[in-house]
C-alpha atoms as a printed R data frame, in Angstrom:
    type eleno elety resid chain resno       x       y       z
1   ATOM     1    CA   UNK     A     1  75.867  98.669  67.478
2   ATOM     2    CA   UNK     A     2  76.696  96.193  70.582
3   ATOM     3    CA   UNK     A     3  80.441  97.157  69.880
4   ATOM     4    CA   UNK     A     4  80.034 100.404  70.841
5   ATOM     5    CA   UNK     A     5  77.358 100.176  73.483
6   ATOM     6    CA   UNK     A     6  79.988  97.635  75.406
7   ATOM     7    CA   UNK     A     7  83.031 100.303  74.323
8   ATOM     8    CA   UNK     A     8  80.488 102.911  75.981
9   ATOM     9    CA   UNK     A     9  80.114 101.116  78.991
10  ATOM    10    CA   UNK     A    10  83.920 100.100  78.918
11  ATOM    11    CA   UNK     A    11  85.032 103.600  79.140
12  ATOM    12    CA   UNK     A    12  81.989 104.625  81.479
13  ATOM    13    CA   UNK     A    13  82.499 102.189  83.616
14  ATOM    14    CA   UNK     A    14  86.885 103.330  83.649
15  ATOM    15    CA   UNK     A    15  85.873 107.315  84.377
16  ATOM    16    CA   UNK     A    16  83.830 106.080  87.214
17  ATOM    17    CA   UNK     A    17  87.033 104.003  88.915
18  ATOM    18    CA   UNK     A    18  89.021 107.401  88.282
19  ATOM    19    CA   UNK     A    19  86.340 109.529  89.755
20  ATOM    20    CA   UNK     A    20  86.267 107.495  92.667
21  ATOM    21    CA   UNK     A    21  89.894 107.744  93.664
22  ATOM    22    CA   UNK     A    22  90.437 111.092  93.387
23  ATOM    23    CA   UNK     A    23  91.112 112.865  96.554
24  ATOM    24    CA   UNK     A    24  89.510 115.787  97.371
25  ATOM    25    CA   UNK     A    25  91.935 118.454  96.572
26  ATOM    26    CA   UNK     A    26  91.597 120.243  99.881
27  ATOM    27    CA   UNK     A    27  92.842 116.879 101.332
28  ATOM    28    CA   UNK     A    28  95.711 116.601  98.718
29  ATOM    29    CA   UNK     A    29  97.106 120.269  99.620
30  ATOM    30    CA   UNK     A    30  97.638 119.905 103.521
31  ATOM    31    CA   UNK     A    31  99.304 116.439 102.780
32  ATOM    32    CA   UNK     A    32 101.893 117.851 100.193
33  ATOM    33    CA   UNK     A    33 102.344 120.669 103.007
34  ATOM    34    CA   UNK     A    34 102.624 118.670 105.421
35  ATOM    35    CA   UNK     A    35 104.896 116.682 103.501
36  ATOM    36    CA   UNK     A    36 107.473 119.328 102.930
37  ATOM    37    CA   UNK     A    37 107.250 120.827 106.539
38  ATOM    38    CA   UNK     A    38 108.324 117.146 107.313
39  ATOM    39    CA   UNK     A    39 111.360 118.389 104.607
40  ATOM    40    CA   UNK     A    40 110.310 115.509 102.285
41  ATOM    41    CA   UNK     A    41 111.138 112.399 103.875
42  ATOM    42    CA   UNK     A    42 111.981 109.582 101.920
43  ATOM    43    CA   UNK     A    43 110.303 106.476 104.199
44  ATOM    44    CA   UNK     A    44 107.022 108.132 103.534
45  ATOM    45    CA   UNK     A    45 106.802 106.116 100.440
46  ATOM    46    CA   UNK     A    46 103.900 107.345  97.586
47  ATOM    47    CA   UNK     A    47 104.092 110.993  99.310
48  ATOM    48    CA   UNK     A    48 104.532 114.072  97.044
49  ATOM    49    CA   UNK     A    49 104.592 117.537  97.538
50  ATOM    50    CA   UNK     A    50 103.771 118.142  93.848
51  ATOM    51    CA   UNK     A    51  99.984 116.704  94.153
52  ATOM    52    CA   UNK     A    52  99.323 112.770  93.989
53  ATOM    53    CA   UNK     A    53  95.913 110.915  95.048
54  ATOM    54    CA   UNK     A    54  96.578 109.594  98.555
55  ATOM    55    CA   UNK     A    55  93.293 107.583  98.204
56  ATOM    56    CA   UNK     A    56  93.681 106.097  94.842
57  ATOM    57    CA   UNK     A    57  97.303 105.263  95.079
58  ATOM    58    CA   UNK     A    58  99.251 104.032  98.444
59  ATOM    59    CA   UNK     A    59 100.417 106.883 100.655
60  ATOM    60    CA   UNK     A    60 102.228 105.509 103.963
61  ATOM    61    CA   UNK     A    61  99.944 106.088 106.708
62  ATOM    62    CA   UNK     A    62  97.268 107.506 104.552
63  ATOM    63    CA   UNK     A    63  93.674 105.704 104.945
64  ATOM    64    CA   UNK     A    64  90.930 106.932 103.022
65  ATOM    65    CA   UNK     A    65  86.681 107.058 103.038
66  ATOM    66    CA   UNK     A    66  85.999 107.344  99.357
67  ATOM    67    CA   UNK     A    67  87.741 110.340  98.305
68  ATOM    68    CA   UNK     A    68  87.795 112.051 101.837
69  ATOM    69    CA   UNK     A    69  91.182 111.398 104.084
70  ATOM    70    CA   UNK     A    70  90.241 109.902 107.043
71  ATOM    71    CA   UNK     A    71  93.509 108.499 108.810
72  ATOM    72    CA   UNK     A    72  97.349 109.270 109.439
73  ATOM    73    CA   UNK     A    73  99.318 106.946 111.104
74  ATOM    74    CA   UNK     A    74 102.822 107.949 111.202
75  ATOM    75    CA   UNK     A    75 104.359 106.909 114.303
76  ATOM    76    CA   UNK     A    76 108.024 106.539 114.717
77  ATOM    77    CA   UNK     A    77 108.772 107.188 111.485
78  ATOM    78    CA   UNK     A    78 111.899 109.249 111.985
79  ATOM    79    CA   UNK     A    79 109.698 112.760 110.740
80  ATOM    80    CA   UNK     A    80 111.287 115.571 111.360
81  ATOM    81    CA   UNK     A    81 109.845 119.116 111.174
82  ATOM    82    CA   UNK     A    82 106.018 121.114 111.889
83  ATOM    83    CA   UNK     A    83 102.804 120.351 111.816
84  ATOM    84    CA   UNK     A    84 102.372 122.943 108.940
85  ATOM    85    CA   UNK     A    85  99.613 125.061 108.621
86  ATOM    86    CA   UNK     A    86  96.646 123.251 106.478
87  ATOM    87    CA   UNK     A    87  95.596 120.927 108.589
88  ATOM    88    CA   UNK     A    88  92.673 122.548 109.442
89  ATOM    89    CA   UNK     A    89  91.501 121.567 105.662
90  ATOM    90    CA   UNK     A    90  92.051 118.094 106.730
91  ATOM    91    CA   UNK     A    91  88.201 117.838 106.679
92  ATOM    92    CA   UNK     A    92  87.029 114.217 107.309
93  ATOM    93    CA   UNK     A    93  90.610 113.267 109.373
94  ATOM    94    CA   UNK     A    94  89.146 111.527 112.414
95  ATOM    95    CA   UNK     A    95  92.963 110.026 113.438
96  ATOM    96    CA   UNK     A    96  95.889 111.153 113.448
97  ATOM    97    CA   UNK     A    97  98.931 109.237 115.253
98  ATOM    98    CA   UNK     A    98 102.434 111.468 114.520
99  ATOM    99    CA   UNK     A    99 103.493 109.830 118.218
100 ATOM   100    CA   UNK     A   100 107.583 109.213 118.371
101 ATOM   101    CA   UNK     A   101 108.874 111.735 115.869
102 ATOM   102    CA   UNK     A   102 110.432 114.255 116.390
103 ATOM   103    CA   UNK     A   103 107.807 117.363 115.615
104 ATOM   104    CA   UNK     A   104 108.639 120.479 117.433
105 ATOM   105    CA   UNK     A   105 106.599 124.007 117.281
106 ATOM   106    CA   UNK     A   106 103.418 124.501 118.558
107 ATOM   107    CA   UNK     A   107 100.107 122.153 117.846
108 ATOM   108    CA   UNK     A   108  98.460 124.288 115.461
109 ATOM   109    CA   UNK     A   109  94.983 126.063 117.202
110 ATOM   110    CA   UNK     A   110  92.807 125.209 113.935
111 ATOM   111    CA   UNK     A   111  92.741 121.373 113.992
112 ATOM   112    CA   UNK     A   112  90.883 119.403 111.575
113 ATOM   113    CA   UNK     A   113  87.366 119.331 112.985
114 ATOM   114    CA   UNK     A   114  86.336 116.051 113.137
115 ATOM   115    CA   UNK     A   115  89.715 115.134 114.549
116 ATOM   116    CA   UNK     A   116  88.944 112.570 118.008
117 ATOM   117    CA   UNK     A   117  92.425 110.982 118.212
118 ATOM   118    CA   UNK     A   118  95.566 113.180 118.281
């Protein structure tokens, strides 16, 4: 019986590291766009378009509050492109440093809103 109590808490204890890391998937979608608006550059290491967990797994730039986004800090990183149009769903983004690329288009008018430092 102590086998599979400890197997129990084994697994138990391995969905709770998961659950922790996943990104919320609101988060996840405006990074993949954002990702191909920057036409998928390839110094943005651990980015995807296709879906990922920037908070469980290393995305350049990409700091994270449990499963919420919190941070990008891209600058001069040679990106190349728009600001796309999700970032709005950027949610818990507080910072966000895209200074020195070369970004061109309009800022979008629906910001994330707790953005303070653009």
């Amino acid at each position: 019986m102590t086998a599979l109590a400890a197997a129990l808490t084994g697994l138990l204890l391995a969905l709770a590291a998961v659950a922790e890391a996943d990104t919320d998937a609101a988060d996840v979608a405006a990074l993949g766009n954002l990702y191909t608006s920057w036409n998928g550059p390839s110094q943005l290491t651990g980015w995807s378009a296709g879906g990922g967990d920037p908070c469980g797994a290393t995305w350049m730039g990409v700091s994270c509050v449990g499963s919420a986004v919190t941070s990008l800090k891209l600058s001069s990183m040679g990106l190349n492109g728009t600001l796309g149009y999700q970032l709005s769903n950027l949610q818990a983004l507080k910072t966000m440093d895209l200074s020195s690329n070369n970004l061109h288009d309009s800022i979008p008018y629906q910001l994330p809103p707790n953005l303070t430092y653009l």
